[in-house]
C-alpha positions as CSV (number, residue, x, y, z in Angstrom):
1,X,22.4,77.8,-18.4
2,X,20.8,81.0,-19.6
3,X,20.9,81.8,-23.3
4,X,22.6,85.0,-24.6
5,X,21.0,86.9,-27.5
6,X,23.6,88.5,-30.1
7,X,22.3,91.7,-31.7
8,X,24.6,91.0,-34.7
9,X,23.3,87.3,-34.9
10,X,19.5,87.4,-34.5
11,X,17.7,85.3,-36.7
12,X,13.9,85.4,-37.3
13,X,12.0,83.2,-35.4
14,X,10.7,80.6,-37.3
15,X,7.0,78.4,-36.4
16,X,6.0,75.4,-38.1
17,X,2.3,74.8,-37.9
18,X,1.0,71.3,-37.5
19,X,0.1,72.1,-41.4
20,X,3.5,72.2,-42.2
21,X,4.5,68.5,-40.2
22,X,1.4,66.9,-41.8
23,X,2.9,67.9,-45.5
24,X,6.6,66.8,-44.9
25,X,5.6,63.9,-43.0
26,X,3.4,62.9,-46.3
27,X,6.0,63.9,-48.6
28,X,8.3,61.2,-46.6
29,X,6.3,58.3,-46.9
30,X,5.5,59.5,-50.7
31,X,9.1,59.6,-51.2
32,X,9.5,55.8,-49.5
33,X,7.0,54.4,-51.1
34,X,7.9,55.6,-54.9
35,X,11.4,54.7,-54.2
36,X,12.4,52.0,-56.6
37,X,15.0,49.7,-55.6
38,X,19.0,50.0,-55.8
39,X,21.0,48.1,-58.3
40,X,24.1,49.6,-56.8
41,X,25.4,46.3,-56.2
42,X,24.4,44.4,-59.7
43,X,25.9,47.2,-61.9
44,X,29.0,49.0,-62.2
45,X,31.6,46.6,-64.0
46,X,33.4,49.4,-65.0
47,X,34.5,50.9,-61.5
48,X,35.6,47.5,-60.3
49,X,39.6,48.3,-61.5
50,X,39.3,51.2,-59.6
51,X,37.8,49.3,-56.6
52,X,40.3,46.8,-56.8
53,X,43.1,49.6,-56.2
54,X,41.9,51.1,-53.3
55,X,41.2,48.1,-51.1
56,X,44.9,46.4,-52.4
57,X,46.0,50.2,-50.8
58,X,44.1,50.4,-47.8
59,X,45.0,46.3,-47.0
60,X,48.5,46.9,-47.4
61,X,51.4,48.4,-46.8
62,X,49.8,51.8,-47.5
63,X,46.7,51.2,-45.0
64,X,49.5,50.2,-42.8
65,X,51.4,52.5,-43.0
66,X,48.7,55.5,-42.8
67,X,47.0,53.5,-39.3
68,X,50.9,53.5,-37.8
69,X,50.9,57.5,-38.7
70,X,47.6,58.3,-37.5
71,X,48.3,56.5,-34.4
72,X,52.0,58.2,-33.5
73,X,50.6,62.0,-34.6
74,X,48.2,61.1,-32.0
75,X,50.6,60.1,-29.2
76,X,53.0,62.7,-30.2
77,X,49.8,65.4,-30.1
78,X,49.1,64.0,-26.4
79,X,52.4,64.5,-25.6
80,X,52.6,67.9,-27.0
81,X,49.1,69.2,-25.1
82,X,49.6,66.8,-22.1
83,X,45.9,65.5,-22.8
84,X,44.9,61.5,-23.7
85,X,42.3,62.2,-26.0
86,X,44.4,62.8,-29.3
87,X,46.2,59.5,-28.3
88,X,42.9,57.3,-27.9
89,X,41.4,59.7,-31.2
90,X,44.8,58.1,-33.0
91,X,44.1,54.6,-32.0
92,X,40.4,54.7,-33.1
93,X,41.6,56.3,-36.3
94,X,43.9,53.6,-37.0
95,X,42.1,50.9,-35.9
96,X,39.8,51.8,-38.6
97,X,41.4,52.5,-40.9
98,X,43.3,48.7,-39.9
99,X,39.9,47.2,-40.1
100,X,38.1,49.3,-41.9
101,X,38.1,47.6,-45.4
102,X,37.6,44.0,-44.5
103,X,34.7,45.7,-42.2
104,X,33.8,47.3,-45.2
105,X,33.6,44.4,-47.8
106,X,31.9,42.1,-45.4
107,X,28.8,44.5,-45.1
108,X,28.9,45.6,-48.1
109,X,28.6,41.9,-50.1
110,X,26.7,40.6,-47.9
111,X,23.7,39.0,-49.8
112,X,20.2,38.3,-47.8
């Protein structure tokens, strides 16, 4: 495949000296190892209402009802364009948005 220049579109070509790679590779590891650890799960009392809403909506009837949707504006897309895709991209939408949150909580509070 041969690449086609755009008169209207060229950028300036940009090189990165080995200069360049050694500094952003040391700020990286500077940034790693001055990271301090996350307390996201220890903290945050006051967001646990608004927590609690969501996953009651996305476990039931509304997350049920949201996967069934996704899933038949897929099929009826497929039908429409005479293609599988938007079918099988509505059944993986609704599958996770059916498994999603259980999927969800169980990584999220898991504790090593």
């Amino acid at each position: 495949m041969h690449a086609v220049a755009l008169p209207h579109l060229a950028l300036p070509r940009i090189t990165i000296t080995r200069r360049v790679l050694y500094l952003l590779l040391f700020a990286a590891i500077l940034c790693c190892l001055l990271m301090s650890s996350a307390d996201a799960g220890t903290t945050g009392e006051e967001f646990r209402e608004l927590y609690d809403k969501f996953m009651g909506w996305s476990k039931g009837y509304l997350g049920k009802t949201i996967a069934a949707f996704a899933f038949l504006l897929g099929i009826g897309v497929s039908a429409g364009r005479q293609n599988m895709m938007p079918a099988i991209y509505g059944l993986i939408l609704a599958l996770i948005i059916g498994f999603g949150p259980e999927l969800q909580e169980s990584v999220l509070s898991a504790q090593v």
